[in-house]
Structures are given as structure tokens and as C-alpha cells.
C-alpha positions as CSV (number, residue, x, y, z in Angstrom):
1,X,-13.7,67.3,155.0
2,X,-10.7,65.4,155.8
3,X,-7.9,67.5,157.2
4,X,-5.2,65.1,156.5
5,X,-3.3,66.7,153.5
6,X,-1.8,63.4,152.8
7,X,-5.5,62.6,152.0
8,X,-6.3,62.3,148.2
9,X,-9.2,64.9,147.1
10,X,-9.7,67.8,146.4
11,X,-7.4,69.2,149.1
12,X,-4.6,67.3,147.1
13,X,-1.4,69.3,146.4
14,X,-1.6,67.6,142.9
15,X,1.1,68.6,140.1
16,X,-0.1,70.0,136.9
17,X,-0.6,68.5,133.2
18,X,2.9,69.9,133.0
19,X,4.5,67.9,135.9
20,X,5.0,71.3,138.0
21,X,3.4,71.8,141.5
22,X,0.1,74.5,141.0
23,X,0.7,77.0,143.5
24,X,-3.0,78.1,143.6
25,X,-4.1,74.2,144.7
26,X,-1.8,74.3,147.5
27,X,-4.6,74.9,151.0
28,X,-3.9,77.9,153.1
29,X,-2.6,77.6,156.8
30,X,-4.7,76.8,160.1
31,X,-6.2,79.4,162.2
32,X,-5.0,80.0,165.5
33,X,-6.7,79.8,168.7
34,X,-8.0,82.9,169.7
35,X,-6.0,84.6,173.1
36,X,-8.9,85.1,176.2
37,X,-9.6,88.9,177.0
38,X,-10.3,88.4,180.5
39,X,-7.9,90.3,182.9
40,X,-5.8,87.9,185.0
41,X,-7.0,87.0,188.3
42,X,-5.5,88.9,191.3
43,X,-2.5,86.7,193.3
44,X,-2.6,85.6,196.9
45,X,-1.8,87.5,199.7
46,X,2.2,86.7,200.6
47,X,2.7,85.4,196.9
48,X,4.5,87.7,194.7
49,X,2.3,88.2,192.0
50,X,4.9,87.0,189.4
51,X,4.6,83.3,191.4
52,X,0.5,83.8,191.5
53,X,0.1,84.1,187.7
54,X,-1.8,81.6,186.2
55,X,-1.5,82.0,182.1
56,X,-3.4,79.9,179.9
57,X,-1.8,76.5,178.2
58,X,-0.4,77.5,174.6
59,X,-2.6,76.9,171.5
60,X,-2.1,73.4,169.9
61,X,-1.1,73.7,166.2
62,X,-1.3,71.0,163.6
63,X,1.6,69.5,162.0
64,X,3.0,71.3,159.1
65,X,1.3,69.3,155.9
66,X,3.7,66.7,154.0
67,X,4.6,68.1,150.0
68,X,5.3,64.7,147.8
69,X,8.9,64.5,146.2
70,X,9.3,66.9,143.0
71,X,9.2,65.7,139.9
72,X,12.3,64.5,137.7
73,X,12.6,66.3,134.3
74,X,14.4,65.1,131.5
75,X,18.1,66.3,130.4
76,X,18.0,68.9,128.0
77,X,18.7,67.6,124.1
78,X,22.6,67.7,122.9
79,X,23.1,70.4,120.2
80,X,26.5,70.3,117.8
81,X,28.5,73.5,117.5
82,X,27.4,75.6,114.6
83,X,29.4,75.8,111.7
84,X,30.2,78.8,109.5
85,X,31.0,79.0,105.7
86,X,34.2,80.5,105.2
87,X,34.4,84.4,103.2
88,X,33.8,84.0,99.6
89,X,36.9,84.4,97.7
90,X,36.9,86.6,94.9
91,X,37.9,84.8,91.4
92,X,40.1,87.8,90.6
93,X,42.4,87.9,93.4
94,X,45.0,85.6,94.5
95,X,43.9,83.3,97.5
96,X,45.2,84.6,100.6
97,X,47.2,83.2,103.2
98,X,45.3,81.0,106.1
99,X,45.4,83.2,109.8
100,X,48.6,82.7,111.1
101,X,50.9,81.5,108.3
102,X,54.2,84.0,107.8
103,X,53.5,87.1,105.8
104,X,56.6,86.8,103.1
105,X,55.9,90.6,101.4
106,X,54.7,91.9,105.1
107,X,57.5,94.2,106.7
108,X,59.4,92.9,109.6
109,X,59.6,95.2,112.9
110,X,61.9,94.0,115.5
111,X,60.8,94.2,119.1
112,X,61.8,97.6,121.2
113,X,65.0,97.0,122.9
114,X,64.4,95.9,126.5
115,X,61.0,94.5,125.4
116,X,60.5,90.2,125.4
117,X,59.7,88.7,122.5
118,X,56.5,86.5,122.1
119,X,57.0,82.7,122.8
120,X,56.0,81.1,119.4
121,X,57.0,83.7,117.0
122,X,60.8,84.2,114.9
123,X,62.3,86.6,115.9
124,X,63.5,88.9,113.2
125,X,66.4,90.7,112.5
126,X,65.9,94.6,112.3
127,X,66.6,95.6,108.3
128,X,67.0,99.5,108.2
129,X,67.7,100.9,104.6
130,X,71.0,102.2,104.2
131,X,72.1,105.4,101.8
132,X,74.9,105.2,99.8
133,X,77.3,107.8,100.3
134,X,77.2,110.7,97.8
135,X,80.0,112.6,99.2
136,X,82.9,113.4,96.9
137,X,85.9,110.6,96.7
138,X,88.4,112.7,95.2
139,X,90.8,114.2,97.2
140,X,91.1,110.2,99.1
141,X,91.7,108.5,95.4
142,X,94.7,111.0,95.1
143,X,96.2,111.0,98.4
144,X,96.1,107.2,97.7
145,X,97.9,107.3,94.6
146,X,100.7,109.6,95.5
147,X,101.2,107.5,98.7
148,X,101.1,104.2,96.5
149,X,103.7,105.9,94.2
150,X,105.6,106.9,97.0
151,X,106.1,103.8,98.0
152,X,107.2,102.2,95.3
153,X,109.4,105.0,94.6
154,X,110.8,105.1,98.7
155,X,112.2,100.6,97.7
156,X,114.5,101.7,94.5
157,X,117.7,103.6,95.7
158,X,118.2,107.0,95.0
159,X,114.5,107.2,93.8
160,X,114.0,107.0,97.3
161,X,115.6,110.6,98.2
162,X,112.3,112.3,96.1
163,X,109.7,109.8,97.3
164,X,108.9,112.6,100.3
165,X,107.1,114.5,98.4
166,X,104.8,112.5,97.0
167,X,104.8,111.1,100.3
168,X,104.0,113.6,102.4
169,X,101.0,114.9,100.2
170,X,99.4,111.5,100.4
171,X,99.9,112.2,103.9
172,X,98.4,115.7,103.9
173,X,95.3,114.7,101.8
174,X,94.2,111.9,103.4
175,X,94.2,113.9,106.7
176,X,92.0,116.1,105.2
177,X,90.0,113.4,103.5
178,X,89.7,112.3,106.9
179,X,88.8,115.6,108.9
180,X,86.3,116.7,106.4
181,X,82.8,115.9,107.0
182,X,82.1,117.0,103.0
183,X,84.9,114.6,101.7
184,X,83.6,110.4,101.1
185,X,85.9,107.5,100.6
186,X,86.8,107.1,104.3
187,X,88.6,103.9,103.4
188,X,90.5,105.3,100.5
189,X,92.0,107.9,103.1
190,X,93.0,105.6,105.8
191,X,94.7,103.2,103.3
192,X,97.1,106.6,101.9
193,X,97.5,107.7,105.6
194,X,99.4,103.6,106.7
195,X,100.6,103.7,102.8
196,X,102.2,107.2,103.5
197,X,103.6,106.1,107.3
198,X,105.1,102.8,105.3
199,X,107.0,104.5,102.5
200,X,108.3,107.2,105.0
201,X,110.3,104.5,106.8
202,X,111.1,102.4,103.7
203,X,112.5,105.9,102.3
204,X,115.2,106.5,105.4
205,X,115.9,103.0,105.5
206,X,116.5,102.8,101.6
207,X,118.8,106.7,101.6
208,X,120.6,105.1,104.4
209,X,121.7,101.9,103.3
210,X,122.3,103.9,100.2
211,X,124.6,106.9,101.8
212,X,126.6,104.2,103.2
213,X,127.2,101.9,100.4
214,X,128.4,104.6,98.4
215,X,130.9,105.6,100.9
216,X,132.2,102.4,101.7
217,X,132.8,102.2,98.3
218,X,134.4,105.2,97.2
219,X,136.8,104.3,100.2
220,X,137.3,100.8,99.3
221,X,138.1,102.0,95.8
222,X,140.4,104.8,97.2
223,X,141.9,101.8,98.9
224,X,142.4,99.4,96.2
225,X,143.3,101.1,93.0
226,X,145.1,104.5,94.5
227,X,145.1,107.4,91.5
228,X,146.8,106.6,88.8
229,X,149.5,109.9,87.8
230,X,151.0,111.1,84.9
231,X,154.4,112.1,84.5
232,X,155.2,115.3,83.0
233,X,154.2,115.3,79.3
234,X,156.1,116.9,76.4
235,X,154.9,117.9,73.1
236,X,156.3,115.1,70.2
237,X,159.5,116.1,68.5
238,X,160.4,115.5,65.3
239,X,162.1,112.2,64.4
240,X,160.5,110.8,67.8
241,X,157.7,108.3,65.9
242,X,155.6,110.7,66.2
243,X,153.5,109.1,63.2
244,X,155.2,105.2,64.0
245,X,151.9,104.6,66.0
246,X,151.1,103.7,69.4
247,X,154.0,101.6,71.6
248,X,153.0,98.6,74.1
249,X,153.0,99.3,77.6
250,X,156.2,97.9,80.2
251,X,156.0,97.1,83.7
252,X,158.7,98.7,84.8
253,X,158.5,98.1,88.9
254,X,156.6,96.4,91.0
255,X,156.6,96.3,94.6
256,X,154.4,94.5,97.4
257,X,154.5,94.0,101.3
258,X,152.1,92.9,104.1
259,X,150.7,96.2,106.0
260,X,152.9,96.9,109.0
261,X,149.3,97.2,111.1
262,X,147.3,94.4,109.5
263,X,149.5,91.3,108.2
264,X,146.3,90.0,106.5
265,X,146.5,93.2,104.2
266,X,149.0,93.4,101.7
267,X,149.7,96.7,99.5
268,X,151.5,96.4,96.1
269,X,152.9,99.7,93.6
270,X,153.2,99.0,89.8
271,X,155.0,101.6,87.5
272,X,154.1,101.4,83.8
273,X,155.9,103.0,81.0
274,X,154.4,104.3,78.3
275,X,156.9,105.0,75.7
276,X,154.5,106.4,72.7
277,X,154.8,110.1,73.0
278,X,151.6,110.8,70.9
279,X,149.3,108.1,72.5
280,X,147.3,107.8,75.3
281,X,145.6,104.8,76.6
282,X,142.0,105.9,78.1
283,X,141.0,104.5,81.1
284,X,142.2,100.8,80.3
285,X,142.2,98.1,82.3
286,X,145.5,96.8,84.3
287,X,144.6,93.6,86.1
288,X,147.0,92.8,89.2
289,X,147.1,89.1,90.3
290,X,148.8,87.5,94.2
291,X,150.2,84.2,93.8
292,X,151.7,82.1,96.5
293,X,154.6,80.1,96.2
294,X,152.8,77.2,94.4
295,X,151.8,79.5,91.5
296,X,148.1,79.6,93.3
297,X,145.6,82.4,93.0
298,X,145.2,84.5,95.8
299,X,143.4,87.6,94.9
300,X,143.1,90.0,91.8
301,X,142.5,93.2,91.3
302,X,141.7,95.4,88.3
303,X,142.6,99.3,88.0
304,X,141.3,101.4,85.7
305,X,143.6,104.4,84.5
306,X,144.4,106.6,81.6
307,X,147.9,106.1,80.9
308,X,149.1,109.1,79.4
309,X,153.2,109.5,77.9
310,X,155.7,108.5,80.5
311,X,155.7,106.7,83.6
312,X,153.1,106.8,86.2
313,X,152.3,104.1,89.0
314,X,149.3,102.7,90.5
315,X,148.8,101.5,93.9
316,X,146.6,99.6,95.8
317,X,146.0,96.7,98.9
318,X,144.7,92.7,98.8
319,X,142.5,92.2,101.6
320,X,141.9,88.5,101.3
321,X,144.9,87.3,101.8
322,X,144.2,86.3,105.2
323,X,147.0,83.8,106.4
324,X,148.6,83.1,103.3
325,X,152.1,84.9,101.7
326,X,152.1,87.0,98.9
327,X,154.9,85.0,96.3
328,X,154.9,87.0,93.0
329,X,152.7,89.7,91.8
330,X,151.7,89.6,87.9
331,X,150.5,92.6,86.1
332,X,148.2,92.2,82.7
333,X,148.1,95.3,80.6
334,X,146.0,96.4,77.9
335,X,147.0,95.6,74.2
336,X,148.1,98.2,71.7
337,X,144.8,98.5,69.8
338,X,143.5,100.3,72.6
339,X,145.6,103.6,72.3
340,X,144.5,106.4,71.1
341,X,146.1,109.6,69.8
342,X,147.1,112.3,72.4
343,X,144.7,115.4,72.7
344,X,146.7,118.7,71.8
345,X,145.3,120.1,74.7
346,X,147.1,117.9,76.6
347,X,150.4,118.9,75.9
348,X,151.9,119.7,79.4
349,X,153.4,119.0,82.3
350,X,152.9,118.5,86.3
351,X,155.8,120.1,88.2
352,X,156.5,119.3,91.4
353,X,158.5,121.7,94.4
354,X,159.0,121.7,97.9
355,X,158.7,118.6,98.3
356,X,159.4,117.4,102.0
357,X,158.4,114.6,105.0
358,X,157.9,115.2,108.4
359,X,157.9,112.2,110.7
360,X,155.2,111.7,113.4
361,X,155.2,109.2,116.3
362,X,153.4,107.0,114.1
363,X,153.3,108.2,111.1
364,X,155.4,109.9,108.0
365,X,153.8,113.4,106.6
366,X,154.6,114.5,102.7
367,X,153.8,117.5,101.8
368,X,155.0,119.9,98.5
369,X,153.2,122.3,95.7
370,X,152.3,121.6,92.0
371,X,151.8,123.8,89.3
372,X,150.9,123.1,85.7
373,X,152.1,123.9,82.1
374,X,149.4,122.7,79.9
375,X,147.1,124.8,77.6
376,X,143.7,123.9,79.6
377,X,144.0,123.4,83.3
378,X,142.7,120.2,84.2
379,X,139.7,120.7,86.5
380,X,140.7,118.0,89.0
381,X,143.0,115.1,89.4
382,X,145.3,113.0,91.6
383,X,148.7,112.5,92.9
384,X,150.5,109.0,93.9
385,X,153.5,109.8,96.6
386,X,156.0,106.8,96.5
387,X,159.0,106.2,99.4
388,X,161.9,104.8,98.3
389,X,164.8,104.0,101.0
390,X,168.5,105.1,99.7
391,X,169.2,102.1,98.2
392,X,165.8,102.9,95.6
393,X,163.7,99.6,97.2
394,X,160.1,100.9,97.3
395,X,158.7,101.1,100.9
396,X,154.9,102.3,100.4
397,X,153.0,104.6,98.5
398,X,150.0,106.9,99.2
399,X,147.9,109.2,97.3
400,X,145.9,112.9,97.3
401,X,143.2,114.5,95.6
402,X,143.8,117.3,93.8
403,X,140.4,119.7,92.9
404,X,141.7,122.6,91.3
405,X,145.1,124.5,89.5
406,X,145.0,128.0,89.1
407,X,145.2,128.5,84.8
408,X,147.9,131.4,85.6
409,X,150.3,128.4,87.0
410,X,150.7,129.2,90.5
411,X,151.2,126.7,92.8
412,X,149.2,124.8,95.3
413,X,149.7,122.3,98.2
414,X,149.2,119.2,98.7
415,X,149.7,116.3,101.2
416,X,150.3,112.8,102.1
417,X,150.8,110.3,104.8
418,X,152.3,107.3,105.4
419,X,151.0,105.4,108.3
420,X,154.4,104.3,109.4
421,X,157.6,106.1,110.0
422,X,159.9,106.4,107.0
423,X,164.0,106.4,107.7
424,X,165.3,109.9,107.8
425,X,167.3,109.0,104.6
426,X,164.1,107.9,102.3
427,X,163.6,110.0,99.4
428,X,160.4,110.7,97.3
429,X,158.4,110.5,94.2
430,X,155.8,112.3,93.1
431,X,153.3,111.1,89.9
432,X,149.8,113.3,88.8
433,X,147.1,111.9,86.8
434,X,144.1,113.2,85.5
């Protein structure tokens, strides 16, 4: 037998049909030399025994045997993925969406707050349901309407002195509309609570604009026109025209002068006759007109007065004269066709007593009584005071109010003042009208 393994025969690590090594061909290792028995022979005297000790040469062993190259295999075959039918699709129910695509009917849930949102996906915005609100409006809607009212009312003068009340409850409801958590219409009630704030201030500023107008004009009128009096009147007599009809009306005087305080202001007195004893003229117009020298307009004014029987005056001042000088002063009156028979009741007279000035540092005091003699006592009415120097030139004129004559015909005071000091010699007249 050949030991070489290398060696073909039967010894041969062959491979199989199959191209694999057969373990069960492969020949089993070499034997060993056996190791001797015999003890070891005893060492020299002077040699330490471990320098005496002959031991026997090692064993030869043959080479390990030499295993031919293993055999190449073939690559495995390529296989293509597998592919799988899609799900069958019903023929009664609407195709469905491919994986992925957006969900139209699906809700959309927004992320948790805090939380990041998924790269490749919308973000959605977060739709929550909201209830309408089913509380009652009622008691807003009105507080809205009395404070729209209000307003309105607050912007017309003299409307605007009631428009607090509906103010303030426009006010007062939509506080409670407000407060109440069982009363809706929120908006309703903050609209009548800025409407109701509004009209209060359009309301003081409105009654105060209106307070003062009024009293700047009642003084200008006081100013202008003066009262218009009556001279005493006296019942007709017979053979007197007492049914000739009404008479025109004379100018009898007229005086006018610059104000000794302000030469811009010029006061003027007019005495009218009216010589019908049984006709009145009610409340006509008596137009006074400043020319300058060239004939020029420089202001007008117009009095109204009920000229009763007799003389009275009327008095007034220009303003606008500024600069300029008063020339003449020209009086229209009213034409015959506007008299009117004379009430019986106003058969009478104004009597005058007591009447004496008192001169101030600046200023000229007038003070006397009146009583009346006429069937119905007048309930109010007002007396013109006119100065007159000695030689009868008028200086001024001023005027009182007169609110009520006892019906038994007592008398009562009254007063006036001249804003400049009158000579000690000036005398006095005195004309009522009512």
C-alpha cells in the first residue's frame, strides 16, 4: 500500500458524484510509537541525576496528508419578486381611494398642542362645532332702541331736556343684558350701553347751547325793542268818532344818541299817538331805520307792540353802528287796516304816583307805584321810564317788568335805572303796556 495520500487509489480523498468531499473515504490518522516501559537507568556518582537522564529521541510523525482545493459551485438562479393581484372590488360599491390619497369625507383632527406635526402631511386647521346661542335677546333689543331713540331725541333742542329717560333705561338694561348670564345678544347690549354714553353728552351739550340762546335772546330783545306802554285809557264818549273807525297812527317824537359807555351803541325812543279811542292795533309792526348823513342804511330794527288809545313810546339800541354817525332816524308804522276794535274789558287806566330819582355815583334810580282802573286786571305787563331835561329834550329811556296788580287797586312798586347820572332838574315819564 502506498502511504502517500497524494497517491491515486483507493486511499484517494475523492469527491462524490455530487462534487462534495465523502467524509467516510477520508483515511484515519497514523499510530504513534509506542513509549518504552523500562525504568531509567540510575545517574553517575557526582552528576545530579537531572544532568544523568538519558530520555529517549521523540517519535517521528508523518506529515499531515495534503486535501485537493474544494470544489466551485454554481451561483444560485435569479428569482423576480412575486406579484400580488389587487382585492377584488365589489361592482356595487364605489371604487375607493388608492393608500395614501386625502380622505375628503374623513374628519380632520389637529395635532395636540405642543406635539410636531408629521413632515409630509397638511396640516389641518382644528374645526369644532359651534352652538348658536339660545338665550333670550330681549331685554338688549330694548335697551337698544330706547338708547337709539334717545339719541336722536338728545340732537333736537328742547327734545333734548326728556331724552334722559329713555337714556338712562337704555343704560340700565343693557347693564343687565350684560351682567346676566340668562340674557343673549351680547352685542345688542354693548351697542345701547356707547349709544346711551353718546346721547348723554349730546343731551347737556344740546340743553346748554339751548339755555343760553334763549337768554341771550330774551336780553337782546329786552335790549332792542324795550316794552311798549300804554297811556291811560278812557272809555269813548259820545260825539268822539266812536263809530268814524279806526285813525292812522303819528310819530309824535323821536329821539336818538350814542351810549355814553359804548359810542358804537346808539339808543333811540319813538312816541306814537294813537288818536282812535275805540281801536287798538295788536301787536303790529313799527320798523325803525339809522341813516347817516348820505341818506345810507345803517341798521333797522322792527318792534312789535299793541298800540292801544293814546300815546305810548318804544325804545330800543343799534349795535352795528360801529364807527359810523347816526344822521336821521325813520319810523314806518302799520296801516289802518290793521286796527281793530277796542276790547270792553279794556276800558281803564294806569296811574302812576310817587314817582321820584335818586342819583348814584354812576348811575340815576327811578322808582314810583302803579295801580289800575280797568275791569280785569291785567296779569302782567311793562312800563317805559323816559328822562326829559327842563327844557323837554329827551335824554334816555329805560324800562320794568311788571307781573302782577292787585284787582282791589292797590298800588305796587316799581323801578328803573339809568346807567348815567341825570341833572337834578330832569323830570319824568312814565308809559305801561300790556
Amino acid at each position: 500500500m502506498n502511504d502517500d495520500p497524494t497517491t491515486p487509489g483507493s486511499g484517494t480523498n475523492a469527491p462524490s458524484e455530487g462534487g462534495a468531499p465523502d467524509p467516510a473515504a477520508s483515511p484515519p490518522p497514523a499510530p504513534t510509537a509506542p513509549r518504552s516501559s523500562a525504568p531509567p537507568a540510575a545517574p553517575s556518582p557526582g552528576v545530579p541525576p537531572y544532568a544523568a537522564a538519558q530520555y529517549a529521541a521523540p517519535p517521528q510523525y508523518n506529515a499531515p496528508p495534503q486535501h485537493a482545493a474544494p470544489p466551485q459551485y454554481a451561483a444560485p438562479p435569479q428569482y423576480a419578486p412575486p406579484h400580488y393581484a389587487g382585492p377584488p372590488q365589489h361592482p356595487s360599491s364605489p371604487s375607493s381611494p388608492p393608500y395614501g390619497a386625502a380622505q375628503n369625507n374623513a374628519p380632520r383632527y389637529a395635532a395636540p398642542a405642543g406635539s410636531p406635526v408629521p413632515s409630509g402631511y397638511p396640516q389641518q386647521p382644528l374645526q369644532q362645532p359651534r352652538q348658536p346661542d339660545t338665550r333670550p335677546k330681549t331685554i338688549a333689543v330694548i335697551a337698544l332702541i330706547a338708547a337709539a331713540v334717545g339719541l336722536v331725541m338728545a340732537a333736537i333742542p328742547f327734545l333734548a331736556w326728556f331724552s334722559g329717560l329713555l337714556l338712562l333705561a337704555g343704560l340700565v338694561l343693557s347693564l343687565v343684558a350684560l351682567i346676566s348670564g340668562k340674557q343673549g345678544g351680547k352685542g345688542f347690549a354693548i351697542g345701547a350701553l356707547a349709544t346711551s354714553v353718546v346721547g348723554g353728552l349730546v343731551a347737556i351739550v344740546v340743553s346748554i347751547v339751548t339755555v343760553f340762546s334763549l337768554g341771550m335772546s330774551t336780553m337782546t330783545d329786552g335790549m332792542e325793542s324795550g316794552p311798549s306802554p300804554a297811556p291811560p285809557i278812557e272809555a269813548p264818549e259820545e260825539g268822539s268818532g266812536a263809530s268814524g273807525g279806526a285813525l292812522e297812527l303819528e310819530v309824535t317824537e323821536v329821539a336818538f344818541a350814542p351810549d355814553e359807555y359804548d359810542p358804537s351803541a346808539w339808543w333811540y325812543v319813538v312816541v306814537l299817538d294813537n288818536p282812535s279811542s275805540d281801536h287798538v292795533y295788536d301787536f303790529a309792526p313799527v320798523e325803525v331805520d339809522a341813516l347817516d348823513a348820505d341818506g345810507a342804511l345803517i341798521e333797522s330794527r322792527t318792534d312789535y307792540a299793541r298800540i292801544l288809545p293814546g300815546e305810548i313810546a318804544l325804545s330800543g339800541i343799534f349795535f352795528d353802528v360801529g364807527e359810523r354817525e347816526i344822521d336821521t332816524v325813520e319810523v314806518r308804522l302799520p296801516g289802518v287796516d290793521e286796527a281793530s276794535p277796542v276790547p270792553a274789558e279794556e276800558v281803564g287806566e294806569f296811574v302812576f304816583e310817587d314817582v321820584q330819582a335818586t342819583p348814584g355815583a354812576n348811575s340815576t334810580a327811578v322808582r314810583g307805584t302803579i295801580r289800575t282802573t280797568f275791569d280785569v286786571v291785567p296779569e302782567a305787563f311793562e312800563i317805559t321810564i323816559v328822562a326829559r331835561d327842563a327844557d323837554g329834550t329827551i335824554l334816555g329811556a329805560d324800562w320794568d317788568y311788571i307781573t302782577e296788580v292787585p284787582a282791589d287797586g292797590a298800588p305796587v312798586p316799581f323801578e328803573g335805572r339809568f346807567f348815567q347820572v341825570m341833572p337834578d332838574d330832569a323830570e319824568y315819564e312814565v308809559y305801561a303796556y300790556r
